[in-house]
C-alpha positions as CSV (number, residue, x, y, z in Angstrom):
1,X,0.0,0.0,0.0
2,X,3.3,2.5,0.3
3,X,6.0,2.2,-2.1
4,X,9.9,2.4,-0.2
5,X,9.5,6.5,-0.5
6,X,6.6,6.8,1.1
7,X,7.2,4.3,3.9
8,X,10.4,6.7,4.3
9,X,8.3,9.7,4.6
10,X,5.8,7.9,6.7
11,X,8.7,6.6,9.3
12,X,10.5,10.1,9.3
13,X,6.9,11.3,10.2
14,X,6.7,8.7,12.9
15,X,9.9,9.6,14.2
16,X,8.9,12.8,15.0
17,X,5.8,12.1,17.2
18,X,6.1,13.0,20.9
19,X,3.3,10.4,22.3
20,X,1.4,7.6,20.8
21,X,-1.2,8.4,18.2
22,X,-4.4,7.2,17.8
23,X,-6.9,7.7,14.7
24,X,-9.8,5.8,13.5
25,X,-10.5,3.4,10.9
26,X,-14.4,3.3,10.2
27,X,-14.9,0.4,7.8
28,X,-19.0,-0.7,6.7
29,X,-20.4,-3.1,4.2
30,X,-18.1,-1.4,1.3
31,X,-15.3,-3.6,-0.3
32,X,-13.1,-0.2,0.1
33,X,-12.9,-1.1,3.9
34,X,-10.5,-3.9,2.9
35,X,-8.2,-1.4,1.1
36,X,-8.5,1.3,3.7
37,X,-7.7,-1.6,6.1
38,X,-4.9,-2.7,4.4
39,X,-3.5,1.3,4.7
40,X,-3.5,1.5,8.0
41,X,-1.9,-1.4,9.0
42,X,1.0,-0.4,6.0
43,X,1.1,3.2,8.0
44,X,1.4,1.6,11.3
45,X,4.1,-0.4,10.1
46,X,6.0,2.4,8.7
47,X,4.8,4.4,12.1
48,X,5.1,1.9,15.2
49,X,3.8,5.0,17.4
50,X,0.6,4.5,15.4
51,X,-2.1,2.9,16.2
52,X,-6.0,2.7,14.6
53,X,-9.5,2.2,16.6
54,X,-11.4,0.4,14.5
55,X,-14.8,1.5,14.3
56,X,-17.8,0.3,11.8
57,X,-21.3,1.7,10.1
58,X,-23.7,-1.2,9.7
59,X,-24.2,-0.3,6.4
60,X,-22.5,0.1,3.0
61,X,-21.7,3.7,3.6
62,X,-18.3,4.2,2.0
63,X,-14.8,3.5,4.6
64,X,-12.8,6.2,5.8
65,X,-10.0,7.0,8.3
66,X,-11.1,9.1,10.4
67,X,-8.9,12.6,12.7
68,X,-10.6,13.5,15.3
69,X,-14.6,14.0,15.0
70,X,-14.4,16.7,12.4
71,X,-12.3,15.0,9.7
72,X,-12.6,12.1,7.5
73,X,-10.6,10.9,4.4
74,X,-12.2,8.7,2.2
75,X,-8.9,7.6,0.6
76,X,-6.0,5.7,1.1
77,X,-3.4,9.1,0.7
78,X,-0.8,8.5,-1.0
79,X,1.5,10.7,-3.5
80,X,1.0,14.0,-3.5
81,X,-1.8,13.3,-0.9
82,X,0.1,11.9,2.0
83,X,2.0,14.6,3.0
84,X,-1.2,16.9,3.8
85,X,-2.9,13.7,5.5
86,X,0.1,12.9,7.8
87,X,0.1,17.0,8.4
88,X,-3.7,16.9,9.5
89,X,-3.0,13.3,11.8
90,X,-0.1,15.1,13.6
91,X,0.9,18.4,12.6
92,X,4.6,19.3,13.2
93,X,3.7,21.7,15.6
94,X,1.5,19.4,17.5
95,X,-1.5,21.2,17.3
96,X,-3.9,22.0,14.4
97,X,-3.4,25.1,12.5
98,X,-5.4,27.8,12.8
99,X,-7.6,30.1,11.1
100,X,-6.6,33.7,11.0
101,X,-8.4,35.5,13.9
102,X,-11.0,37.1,11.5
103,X,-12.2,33.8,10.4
104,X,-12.2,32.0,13.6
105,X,-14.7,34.9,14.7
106,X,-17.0,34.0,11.8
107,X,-16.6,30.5,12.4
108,X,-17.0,30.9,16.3
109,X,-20.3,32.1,15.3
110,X,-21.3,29.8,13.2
111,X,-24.9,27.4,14.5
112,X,-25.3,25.7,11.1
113,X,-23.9,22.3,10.0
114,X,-21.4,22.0,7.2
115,X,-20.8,19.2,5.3
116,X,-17.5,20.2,3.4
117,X,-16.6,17.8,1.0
118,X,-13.1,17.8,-1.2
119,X,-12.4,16.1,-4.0
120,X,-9.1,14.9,-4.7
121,X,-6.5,12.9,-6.7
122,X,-3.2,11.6,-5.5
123,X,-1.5,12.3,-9.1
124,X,-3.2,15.5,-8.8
125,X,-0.7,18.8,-8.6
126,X,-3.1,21.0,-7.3
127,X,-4.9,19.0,-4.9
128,X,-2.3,18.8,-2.4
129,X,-2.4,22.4,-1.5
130,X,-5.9,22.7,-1.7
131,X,-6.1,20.1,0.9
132,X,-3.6,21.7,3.5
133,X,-5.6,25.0,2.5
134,X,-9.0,23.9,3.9
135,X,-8.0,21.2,6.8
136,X,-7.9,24.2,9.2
137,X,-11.3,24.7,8.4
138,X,-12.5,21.3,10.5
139,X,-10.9,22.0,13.7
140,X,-12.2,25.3,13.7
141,X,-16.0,24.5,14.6
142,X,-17.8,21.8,16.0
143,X,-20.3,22.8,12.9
144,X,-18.1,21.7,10.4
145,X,-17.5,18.6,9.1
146,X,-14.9,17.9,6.1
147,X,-14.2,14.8,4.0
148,X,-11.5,14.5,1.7
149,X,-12.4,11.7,-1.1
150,X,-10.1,10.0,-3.5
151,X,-11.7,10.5,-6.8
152,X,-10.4,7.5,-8.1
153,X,-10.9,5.1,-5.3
154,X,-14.6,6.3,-4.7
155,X,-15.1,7.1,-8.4
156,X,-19.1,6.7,-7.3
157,X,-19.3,9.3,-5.1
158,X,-17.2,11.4,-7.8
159,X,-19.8,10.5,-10.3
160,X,-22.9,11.0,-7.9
161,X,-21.8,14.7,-7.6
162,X,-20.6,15.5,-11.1
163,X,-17.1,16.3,-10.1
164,X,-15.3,17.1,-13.7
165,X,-12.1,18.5,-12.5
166,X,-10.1,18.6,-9.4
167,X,-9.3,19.8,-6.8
168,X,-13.6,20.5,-6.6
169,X,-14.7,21.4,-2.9
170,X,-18.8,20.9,-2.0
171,X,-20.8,22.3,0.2
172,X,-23.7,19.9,0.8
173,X,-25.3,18.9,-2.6
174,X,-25.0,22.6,-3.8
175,X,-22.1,25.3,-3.5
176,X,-18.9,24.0,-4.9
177,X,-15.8,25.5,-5.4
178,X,-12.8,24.8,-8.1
179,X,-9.3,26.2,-8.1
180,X,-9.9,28.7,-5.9
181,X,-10.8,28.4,-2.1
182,X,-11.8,31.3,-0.5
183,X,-12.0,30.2,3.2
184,X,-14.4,33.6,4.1
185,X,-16.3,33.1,1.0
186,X,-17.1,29.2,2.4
187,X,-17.6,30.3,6.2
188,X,-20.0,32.9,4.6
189,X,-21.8,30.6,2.8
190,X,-21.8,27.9,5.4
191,X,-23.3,31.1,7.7
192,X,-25.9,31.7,5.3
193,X,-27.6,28.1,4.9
194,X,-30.8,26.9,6.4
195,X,-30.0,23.6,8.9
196,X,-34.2,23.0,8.5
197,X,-33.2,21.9,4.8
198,X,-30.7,19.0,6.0
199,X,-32.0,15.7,4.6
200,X,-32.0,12.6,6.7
201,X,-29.2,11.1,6.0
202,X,-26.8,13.9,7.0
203,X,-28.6,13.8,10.0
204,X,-28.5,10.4,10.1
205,X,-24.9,10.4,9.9
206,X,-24.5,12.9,12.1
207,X,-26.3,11.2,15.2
208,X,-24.7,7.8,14.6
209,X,-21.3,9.4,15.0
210,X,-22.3,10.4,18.8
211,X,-23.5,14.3,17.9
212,X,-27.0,14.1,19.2
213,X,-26.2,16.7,21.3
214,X,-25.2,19.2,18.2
215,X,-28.5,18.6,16.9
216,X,-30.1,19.3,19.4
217,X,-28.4,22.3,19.7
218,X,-29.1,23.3,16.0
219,X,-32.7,22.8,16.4
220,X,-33.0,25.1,19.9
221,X,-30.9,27.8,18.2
222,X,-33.5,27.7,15.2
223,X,-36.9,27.3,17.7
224,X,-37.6,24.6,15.2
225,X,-37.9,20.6,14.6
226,X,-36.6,19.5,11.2
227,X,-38.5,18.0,8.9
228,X,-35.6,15.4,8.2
229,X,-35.4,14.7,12.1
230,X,-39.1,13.7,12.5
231,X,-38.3,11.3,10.0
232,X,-35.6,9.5,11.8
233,X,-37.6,9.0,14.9
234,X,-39.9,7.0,12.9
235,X,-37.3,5.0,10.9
236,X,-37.2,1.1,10.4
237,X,-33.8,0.9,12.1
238,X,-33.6,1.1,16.0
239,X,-30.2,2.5,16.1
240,X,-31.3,5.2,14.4
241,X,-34.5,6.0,16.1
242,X,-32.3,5.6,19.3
243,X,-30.0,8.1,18.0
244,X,-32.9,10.6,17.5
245,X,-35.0,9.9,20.6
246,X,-31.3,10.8,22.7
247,X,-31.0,14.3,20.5
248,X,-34.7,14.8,21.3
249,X,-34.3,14.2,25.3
250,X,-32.0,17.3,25.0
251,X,-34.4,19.5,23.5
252,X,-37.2,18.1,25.5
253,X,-35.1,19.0,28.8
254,X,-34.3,23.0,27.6
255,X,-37.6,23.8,25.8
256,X,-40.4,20.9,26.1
257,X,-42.4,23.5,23.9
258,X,-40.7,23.1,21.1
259,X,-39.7,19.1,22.0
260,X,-44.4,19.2,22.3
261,X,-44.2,20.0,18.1
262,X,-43.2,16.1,17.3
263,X,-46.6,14.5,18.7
264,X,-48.4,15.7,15.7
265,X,-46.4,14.5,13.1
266,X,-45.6,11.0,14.9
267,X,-49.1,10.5,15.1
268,X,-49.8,11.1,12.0
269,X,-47.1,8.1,11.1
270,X,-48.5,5.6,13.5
271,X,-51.1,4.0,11.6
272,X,-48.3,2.4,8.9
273,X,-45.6,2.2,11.5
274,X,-44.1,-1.1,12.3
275,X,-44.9,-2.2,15.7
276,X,-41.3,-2.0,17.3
277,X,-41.4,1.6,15.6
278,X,-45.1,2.7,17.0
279,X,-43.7,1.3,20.4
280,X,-40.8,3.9,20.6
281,X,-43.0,6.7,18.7
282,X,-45.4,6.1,21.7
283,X,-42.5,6.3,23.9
284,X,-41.6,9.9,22.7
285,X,-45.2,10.8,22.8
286,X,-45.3,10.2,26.1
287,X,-42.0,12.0,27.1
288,X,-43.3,14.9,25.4
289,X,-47.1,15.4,25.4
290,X,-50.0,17.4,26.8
291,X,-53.2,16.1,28.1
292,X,-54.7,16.7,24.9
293,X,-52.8,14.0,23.7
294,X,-54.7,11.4,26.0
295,X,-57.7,10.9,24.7
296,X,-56.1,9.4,21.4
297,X,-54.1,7.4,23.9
298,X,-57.0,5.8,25.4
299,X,-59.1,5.1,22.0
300,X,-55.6,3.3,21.7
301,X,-55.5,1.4,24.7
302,X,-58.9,0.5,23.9
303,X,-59.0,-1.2,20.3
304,X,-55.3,-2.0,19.7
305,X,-54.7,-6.0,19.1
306,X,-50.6,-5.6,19.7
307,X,-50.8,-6.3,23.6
308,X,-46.7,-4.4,24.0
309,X,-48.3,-1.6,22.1
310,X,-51.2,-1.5,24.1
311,X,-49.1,-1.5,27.4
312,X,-47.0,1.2,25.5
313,X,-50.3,3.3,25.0
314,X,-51.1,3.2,28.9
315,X,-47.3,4.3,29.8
316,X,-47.5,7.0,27.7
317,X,-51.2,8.4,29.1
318,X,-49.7,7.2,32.3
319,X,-46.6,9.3,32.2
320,X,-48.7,12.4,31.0
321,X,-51.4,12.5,33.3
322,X,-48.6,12.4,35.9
323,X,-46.9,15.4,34.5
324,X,-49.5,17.3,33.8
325,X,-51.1,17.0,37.4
């Protein structure tokens, strides 16, 4: 996976770190995890200080190797593409670089999520700089999230965005940048986007990786429950209602108003839910409720053939005549 040069840079690299280094290696269902696992036991070789937390989606979303929270690299960076990776694992200085103080203000102030994502090429002359260019940009807000994507290796995800030239940066599934980078042009435009437009599965995405907080956040800051959210907490996989139900406790807990705004939509979803799912959605109905929520509770209680989701109809009136008292 590294020719003798690179294992050369990678070992000098090594050489240099002053405690043992951890990053991640988030494999899934893609055949790409193999390759990406490969990597990092080749850079770990090269690196002894090095080690890599294995991590997985249960899914076939695509492998990455992952810095921190904000970072991912869907690649195995090699070329002219390894030097800016091993810069953004450990930079020399030991600590990430920063944003000039003008645009760490803007990005202090930043309550939307940002899904940055950079096309690249290890062949690629331009790429590298582009790369070291906008890496700053992840550690300088919890908001933002970049990927850095091998067009080669994930040709799909090239294709599924219409990437014709490279280096390409994009900013959800519509501003994109080539050639040039303007990092208070992006911050500007990451300022200026609506979070109610995010589509499930960045949300999605975003709860699985332990963020359930941030969205809560995002939704309190907006006085709003998003449309893609509402989805989630009604969604055929438990993990992911789970993930939604723990972002929704939050917003329950610092404005049960707004938390109150889900009960109409989830009921609305009931009638074709699956029983595990009208189980949880009564759940969340009865965490978040009024009273005028319990006479549809007891209709409930009173013709439902599903004895759990029965007995999950009376814990929800239950737990909302109590707080309501």
């Amino acid at each position: 996976m590294l020719n003798e040069e690179e294992k050369k840079i990678v070992a000098r690299w090594g050489d240099g770190l002053t405690a043992p280094l951890t990053l991640r290696l988030v494999v899934s269902d893609d055949p790409r995890s193999r390759v990406l696992g490969d990597y990092a036991e080749a850079l770990s070789t090269a690196a002894p200080g090095v080690t890599f937390r294995r991590e997985r989606f249960d899914d076939d979303r695509p492998p990455a190797l992952g810095v921190g929270r904000n970072l991912l690299f869907h690649s195995a960076p090699r070329g002219t593409e390894l030097a800016p990776f091993l810069e953004a694992a450990m930079p020399r200085s030991g600590a990430p670089v920063p944003l000039a103080p003008p645009l760490q203000k803007i990005a202090d102030a930043l309550r939307t999520l940002a899904h940055l994502t950079l096309f690249v090429a290890d062949r690629c002359p331009f790429c590298p700089r582009a790369t070291a260019h906008l890496l700053p940009l992840s550690g300088a807000s919890r908001f933002i999230r970049l990927a850095v994507v091998d067009a080669a290796l994930f040709d799909d995800m090239a294709t599924g965005m219409a990437i014709r030239s490279l280096p390409t940066l994009v900013l959800g599934d519509t501003f994109r940048w080539t050639e040039r980078f303007p990092l208070e042009e992006i911050l500007a435009t990451i300022d200026r986007q609506d979070p109610a437009a995010l589509g499930p599965a960045t949300l999605e995405a975003l709860l699985a990786d332990g963020n359930a907080s941030l969205v809560a956040d995002m939704m309190i800051t907006c006085g709003t429950l998003f449309p893609a959210f509402i989805e989630l907490l009604a969604h055929d996989r438990w993990p992911v209602r789970l993930g939604a139900m723990v972002a929704l406790e939050t917003v329950t807990l610092r404005r049960p108003h707004l938390a109150a705004r889900v009960v109409a939509p989830l009921v609305a979803r009931f009638a074709g839910a699956a029983d595990p799912v009208r189980g949880d959605i009564l759940h969340v109905i009865g965490e978040t409720a009024g009273r005028e929520s319990l006479r549809w509770l007891s209709t409930l209680q009173a013709t439902e053939l599903h004895p759990e989701v029965a007995e999950a109809a009376a814990e929800a009136a239950a737990k909302i005549a109590a707080r309501n008292d």
